[in-house]
VOTI-168107 format. One line per 4 residues: number of its first residue (from 1); their letters; for each residue x negated, y, z negated of C-alpha. Coordinates in pm, 1 decimal, padded with zeros to 6 digits. Layout:
# VOTI-168107
NUM> a> X Y Z ~ ...
This chain:
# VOTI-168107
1> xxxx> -02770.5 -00626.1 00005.8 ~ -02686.0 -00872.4 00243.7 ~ -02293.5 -00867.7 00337.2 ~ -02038.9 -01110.1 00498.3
5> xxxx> -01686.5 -01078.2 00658.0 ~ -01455.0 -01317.5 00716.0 ~ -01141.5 -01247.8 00946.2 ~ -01206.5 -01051.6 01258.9
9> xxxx> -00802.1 -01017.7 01379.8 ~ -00647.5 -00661.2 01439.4 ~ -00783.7 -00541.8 01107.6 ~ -01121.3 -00732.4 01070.1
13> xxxx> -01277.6 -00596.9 01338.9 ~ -01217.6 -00211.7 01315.5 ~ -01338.2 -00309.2 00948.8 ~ -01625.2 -00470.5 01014.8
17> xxxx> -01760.2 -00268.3 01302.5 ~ -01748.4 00043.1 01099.0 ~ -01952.3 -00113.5 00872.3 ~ -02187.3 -00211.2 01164.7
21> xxxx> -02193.0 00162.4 01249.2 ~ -02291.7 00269.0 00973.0 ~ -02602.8 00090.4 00967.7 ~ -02496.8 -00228.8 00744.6
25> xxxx> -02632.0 -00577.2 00869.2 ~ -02348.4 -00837.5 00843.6 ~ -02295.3 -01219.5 00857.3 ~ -01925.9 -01306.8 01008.6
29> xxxx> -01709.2 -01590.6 01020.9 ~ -01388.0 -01648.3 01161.6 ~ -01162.3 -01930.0 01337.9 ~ -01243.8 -01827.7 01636.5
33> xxxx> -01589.7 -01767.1 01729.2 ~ -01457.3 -01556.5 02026.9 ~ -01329.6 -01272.0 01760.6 ~ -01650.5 -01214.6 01629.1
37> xxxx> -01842.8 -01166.5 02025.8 ~ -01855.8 -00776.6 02007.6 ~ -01994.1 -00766.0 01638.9 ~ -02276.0 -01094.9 01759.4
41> xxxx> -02333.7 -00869.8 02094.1 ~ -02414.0 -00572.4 01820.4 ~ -02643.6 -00762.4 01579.9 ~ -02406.1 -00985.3 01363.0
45> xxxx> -02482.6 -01321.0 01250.6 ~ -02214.5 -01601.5 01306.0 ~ -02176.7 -01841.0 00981.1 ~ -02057.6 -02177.0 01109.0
49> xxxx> -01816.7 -02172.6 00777.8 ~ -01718.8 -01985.8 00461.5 ~ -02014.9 -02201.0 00268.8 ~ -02234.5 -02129.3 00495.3
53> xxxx> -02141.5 -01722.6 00471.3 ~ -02122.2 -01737.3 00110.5 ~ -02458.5 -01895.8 00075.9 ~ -02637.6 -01594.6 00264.2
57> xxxx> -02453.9 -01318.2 00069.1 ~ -02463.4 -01072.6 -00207.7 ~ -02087.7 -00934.8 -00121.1 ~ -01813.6 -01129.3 00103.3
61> xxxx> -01509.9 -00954.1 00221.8 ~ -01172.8 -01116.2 00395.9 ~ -00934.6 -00966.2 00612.0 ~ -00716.8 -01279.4 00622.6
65> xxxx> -00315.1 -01340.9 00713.0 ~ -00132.9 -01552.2 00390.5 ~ -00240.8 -01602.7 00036.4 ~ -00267.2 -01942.2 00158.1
69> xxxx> -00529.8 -01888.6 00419.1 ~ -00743.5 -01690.1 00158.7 ~ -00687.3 -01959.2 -00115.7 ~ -00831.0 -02178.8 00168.0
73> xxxx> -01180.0 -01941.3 00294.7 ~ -01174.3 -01931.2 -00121.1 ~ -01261.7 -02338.6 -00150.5 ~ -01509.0 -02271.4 00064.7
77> xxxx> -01703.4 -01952.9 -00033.0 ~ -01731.1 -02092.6 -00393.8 ~ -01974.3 -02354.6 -00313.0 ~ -02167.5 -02137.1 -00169.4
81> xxxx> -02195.1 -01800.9 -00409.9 ~ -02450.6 -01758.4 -00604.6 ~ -02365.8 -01635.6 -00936.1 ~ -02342.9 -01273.2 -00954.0
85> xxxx> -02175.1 -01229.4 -00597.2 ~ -01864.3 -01060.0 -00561.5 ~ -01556.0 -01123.9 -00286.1 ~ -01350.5 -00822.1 -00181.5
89> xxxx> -00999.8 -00936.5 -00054.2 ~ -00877.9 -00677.0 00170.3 ~ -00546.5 -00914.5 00251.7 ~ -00227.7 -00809.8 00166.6
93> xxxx> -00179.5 -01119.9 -00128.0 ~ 00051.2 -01177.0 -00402.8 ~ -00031.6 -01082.4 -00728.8 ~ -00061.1 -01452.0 -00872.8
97> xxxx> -00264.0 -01592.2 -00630.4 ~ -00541.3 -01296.3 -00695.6 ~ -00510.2 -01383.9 -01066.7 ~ -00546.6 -01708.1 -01038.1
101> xxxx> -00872.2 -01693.1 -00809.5 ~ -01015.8 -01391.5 -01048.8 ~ -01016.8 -01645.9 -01328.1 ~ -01141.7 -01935.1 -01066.0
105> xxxx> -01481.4 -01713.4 -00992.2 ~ -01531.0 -01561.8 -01284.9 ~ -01583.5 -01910.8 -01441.5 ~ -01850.2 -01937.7 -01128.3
109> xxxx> -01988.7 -01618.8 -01202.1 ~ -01890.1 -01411.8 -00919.5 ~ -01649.2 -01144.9 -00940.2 ~ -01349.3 -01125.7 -00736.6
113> xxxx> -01127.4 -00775.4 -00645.3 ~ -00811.2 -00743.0 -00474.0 ~ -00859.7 -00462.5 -00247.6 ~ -00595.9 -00418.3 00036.9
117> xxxx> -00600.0 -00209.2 00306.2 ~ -00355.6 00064.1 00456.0 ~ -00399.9 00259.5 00717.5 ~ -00300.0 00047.5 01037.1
121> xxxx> -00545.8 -00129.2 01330.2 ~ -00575.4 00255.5 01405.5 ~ -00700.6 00297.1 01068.4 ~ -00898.0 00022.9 01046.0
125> xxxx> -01089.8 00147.4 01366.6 ~ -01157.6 00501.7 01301.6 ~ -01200.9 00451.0 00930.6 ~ -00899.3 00661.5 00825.4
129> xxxx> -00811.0 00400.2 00599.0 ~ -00713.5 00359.2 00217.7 ~ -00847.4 00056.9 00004.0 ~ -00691.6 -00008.3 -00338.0
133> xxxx> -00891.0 -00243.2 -00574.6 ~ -00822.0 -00392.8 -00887.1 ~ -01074.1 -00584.3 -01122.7 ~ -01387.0 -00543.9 -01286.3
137> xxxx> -01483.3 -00133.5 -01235.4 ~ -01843.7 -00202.2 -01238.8 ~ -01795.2 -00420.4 -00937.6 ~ -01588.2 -00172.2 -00784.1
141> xxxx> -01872.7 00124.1 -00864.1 ~ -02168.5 -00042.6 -00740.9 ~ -02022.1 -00132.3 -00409.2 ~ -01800.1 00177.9 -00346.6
145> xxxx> -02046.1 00302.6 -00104.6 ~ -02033.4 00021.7 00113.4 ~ -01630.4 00057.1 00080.5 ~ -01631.2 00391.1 00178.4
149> xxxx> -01782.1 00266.3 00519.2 ~ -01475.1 00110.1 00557.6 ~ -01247.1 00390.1 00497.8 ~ -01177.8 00703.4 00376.4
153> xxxx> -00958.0 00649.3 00049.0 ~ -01131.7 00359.6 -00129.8 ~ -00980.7 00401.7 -00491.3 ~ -01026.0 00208.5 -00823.8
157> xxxx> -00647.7 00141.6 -00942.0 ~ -00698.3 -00094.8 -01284.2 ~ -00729.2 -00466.8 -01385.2 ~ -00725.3 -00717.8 -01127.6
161> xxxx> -00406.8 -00746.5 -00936.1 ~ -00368.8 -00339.7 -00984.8 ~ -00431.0 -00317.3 -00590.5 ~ -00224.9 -00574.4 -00468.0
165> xxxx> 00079.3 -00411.9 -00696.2 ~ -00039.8 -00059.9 -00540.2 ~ -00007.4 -00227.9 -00185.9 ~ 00347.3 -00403.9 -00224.5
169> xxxx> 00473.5 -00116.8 -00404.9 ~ 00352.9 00157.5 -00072.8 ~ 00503.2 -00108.2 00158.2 ~ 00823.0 -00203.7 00028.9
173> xxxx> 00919.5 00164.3 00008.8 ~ 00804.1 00180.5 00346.3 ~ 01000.4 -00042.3 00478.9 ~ 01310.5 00073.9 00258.0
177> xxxx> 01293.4 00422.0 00375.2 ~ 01250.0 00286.1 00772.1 ~ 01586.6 00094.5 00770.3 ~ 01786.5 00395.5 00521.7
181> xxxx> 01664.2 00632.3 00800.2 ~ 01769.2 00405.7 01106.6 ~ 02096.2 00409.9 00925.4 ~ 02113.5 00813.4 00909.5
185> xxxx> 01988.9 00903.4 01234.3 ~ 02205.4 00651.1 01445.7 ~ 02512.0 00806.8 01219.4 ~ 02388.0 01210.6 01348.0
189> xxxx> 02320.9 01040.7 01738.6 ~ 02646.1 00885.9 01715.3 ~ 02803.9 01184.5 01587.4 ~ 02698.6 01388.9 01866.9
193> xxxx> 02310.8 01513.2 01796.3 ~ 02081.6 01515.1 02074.3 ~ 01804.0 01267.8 01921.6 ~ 01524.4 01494.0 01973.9
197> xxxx> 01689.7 01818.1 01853.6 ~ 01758.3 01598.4 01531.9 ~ 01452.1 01467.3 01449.6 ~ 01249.7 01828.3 01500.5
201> xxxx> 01534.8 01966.7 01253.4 ~ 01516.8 01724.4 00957.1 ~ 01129.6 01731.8 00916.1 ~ 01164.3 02067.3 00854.1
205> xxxx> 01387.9 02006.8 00545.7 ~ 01272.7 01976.1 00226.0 ~ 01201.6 01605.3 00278.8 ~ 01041.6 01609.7 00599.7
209> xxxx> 00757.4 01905.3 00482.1 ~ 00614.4 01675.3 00203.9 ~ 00420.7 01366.3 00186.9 ~ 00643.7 01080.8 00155.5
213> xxxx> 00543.9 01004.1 -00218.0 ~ 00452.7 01376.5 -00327.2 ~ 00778.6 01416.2 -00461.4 ~ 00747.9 01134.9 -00697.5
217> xxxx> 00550.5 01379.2 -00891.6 ~ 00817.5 01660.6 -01011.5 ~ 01082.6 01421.4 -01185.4 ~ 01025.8 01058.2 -01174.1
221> xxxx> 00666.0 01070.0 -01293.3 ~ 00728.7 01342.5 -01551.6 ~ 01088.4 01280.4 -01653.1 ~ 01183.7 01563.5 -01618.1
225> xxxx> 01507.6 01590.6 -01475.2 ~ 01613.2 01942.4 -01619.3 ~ 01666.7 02252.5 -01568.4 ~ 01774.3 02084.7 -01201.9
229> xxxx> 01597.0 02194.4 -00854.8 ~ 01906.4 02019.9 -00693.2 ~ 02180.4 01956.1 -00909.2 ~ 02265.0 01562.8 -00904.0
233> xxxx> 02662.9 01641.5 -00866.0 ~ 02559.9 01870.2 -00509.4 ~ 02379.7 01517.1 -00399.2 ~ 02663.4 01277.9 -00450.7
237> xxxx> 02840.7 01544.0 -00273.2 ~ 02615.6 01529.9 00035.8 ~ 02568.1 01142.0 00057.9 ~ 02967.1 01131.8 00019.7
241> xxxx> 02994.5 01348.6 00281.8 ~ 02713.6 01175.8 00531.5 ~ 02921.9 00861.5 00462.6 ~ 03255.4 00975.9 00549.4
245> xxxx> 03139.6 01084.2 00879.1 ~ 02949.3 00733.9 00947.2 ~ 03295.6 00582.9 00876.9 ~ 03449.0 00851.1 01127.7
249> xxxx> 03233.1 00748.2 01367.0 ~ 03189.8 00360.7 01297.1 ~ 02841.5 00333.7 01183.1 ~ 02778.6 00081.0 00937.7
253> xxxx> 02538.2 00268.0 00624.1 ~ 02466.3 -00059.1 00379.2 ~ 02143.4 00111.2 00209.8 ~ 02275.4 00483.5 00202.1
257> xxxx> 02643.1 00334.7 00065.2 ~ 02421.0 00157.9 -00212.0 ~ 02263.9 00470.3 -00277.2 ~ 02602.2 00646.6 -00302.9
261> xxxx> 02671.3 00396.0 -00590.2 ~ 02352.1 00442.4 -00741.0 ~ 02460.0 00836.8 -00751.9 ~ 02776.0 00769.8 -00838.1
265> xxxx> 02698.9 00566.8 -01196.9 ~ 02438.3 00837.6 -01267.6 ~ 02760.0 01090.2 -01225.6 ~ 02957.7 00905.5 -01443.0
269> xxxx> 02668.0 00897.9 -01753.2 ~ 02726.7 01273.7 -01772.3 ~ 02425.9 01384.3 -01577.0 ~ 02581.2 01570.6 -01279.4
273> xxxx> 02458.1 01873.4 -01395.9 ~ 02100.9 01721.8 -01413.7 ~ 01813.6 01701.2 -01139.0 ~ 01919.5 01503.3 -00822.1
277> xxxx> 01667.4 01238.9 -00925.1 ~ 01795.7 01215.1 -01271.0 ~ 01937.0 00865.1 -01136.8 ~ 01594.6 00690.8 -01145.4
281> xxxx> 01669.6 00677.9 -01483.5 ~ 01923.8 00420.5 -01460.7 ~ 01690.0 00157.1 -01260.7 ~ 01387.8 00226.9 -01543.9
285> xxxx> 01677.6 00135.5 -01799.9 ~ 01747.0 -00158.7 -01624.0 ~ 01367.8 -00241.9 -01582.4 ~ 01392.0 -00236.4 -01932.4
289> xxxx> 01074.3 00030.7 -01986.1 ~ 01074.9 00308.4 -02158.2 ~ 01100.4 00615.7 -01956.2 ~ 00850.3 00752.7 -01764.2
293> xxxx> 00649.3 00995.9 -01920.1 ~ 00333.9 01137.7 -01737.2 ~ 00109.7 01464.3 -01786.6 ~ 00195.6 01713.7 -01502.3
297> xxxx> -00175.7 01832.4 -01602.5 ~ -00244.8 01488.9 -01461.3 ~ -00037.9 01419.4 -01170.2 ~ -00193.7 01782.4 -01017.2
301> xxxx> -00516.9 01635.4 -01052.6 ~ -00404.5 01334.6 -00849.4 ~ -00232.2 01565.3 -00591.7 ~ -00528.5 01812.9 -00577.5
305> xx> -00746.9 01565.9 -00431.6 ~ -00575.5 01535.7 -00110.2
């Protein structure tokens, strides 16, 4: 198969030299001709346009910046695919705009996947890198090998748009947890704790041992909130107490105070005596889905393969 890559920034280029190294002949594109040098120097082909890419290619994948700059590669790849191509987004897009263009191709014949990336520049370099694609699985299937040249963790998640939802979801919780725990740890350094001494003693709580979304599995996936591991009303106790002291020592805690009242409604339903989690329950309700229900059987699966 003859492949193409368009976007050769901090994550295009790890990308696409790994698939270089592992023996794949590519045609690249990208604003700058100048990005692309070390891939030309190592056998690429430059494409003077999208078109021009598209028109030499069985498979196309973009590493691009906005949904509007891959809406824009996308006007020009289509007049150049042949029917039966496919186009791997590895952007970070929303969820409409790979819709939208999944309809656009498929009228065209040529399949399109949302299939964004985690893992970092570092990631993208060394290949220690997840991909998460949504769309048609036989697409997915018959060029998972030459996704796993690309990293690591490249994982059918559903329908089209299933990655991009997969990607949002992993980030926004990132970046949620990153400001809640800038919040904590200036409260313990302003409180007194050397900031070394405090950060080698939380990751050795229960928290800090396990994977940041492994505990997702033991109550919120299998709604199971009883009998408790850590009773709910010992929580709000905690979190009352970590913001007392933040007010003792003038540290503002928006997120964790948020949280408090989060813990606080779930103690006034009755379910203090429940699991610490139990309080999940309250954002499903107002999701307005029915509560989460999922086979333990399953989730150790999920969790078994690393």
């Amino acid at each position: 198969m003859q492949i193409g890559f368009i976007g050769l920034g901090m994550m295009g280029k790890g990308m696409a030299a790994n698939l270089q190294k592992a023996g794949h002949k590519i045609i690249v594109h990208d604003l700058m001709r100048q990005a692309a040098s070390n891939h030309l120097e190592n056998g690429a082909i430059w494409a003077d346009s999208p078109k021009a890419l598209a028109e030499q290619c069985d498979v196309v994948f973009t590493s691009l910046p906005t949904p509007a700059d891959v809406r824009a590669v996308g006007n020009g790849l289509i007049e150049g695919f042949k029917p039966g191509s496919a186009w791997f987004d590895l952007s970070t897009n929303a969820v409409d705009v790979v819709r939208d263009l999944a309809g656009i191709f498929k009228e065209k014949g040529v399949a399109f996947m949302d299939a964004p990336v985690s893992g970092g520049p570092h990631g993208a370099a060394s290949g220690k890198l997840a991909i998460w694609v949504g769309g048609d699985k036989a697409t997915f299937d018959k060029y998972a090998s030459v996704l796993g040249d690309m990293g690591d963790r490249a994982r059918y998640i559903g329908e089209i748009g299933a990655g991009s939802i997969a990607k949002l979801v992993h980030n926004a919780s990132s970046a949620a947890i990153a400001i809640v725990q800038a919040e904590t740890f200036t409260m313990g350094i302003k409180a007194g704790v050397d900031p070394l001494a405090l950060f080698e003693a939380v990751r050795q709580g229960a928290a800090g041992r396990s994977r940041t979304f492994d505990r997702l599995g033991g109550q919120f996936l299998t709604g199971a909130y009883d009998p408790p591991d850590f009773a709910l009303r010992l929580i709000h106790k905690d979190v009352s107490l970590a913001c007392q002291l933040a007010r003792e020592v003038s540290v503002p805690m928006r997120l964790t105070n948020m949280a408090l009242q989060e813990l606080t409604e779930a103690v006034n339903r009755g379910w203090g005596h429940r699991d610490s989690r139990v309080a999940a329950l309250l954002q499903q309700e107002r999701a307005g889905i029915e509560p989460i229900k999922v086979d333990p059987a399953k989730i150790k699966a999920v969790m078994d393969k690393g």
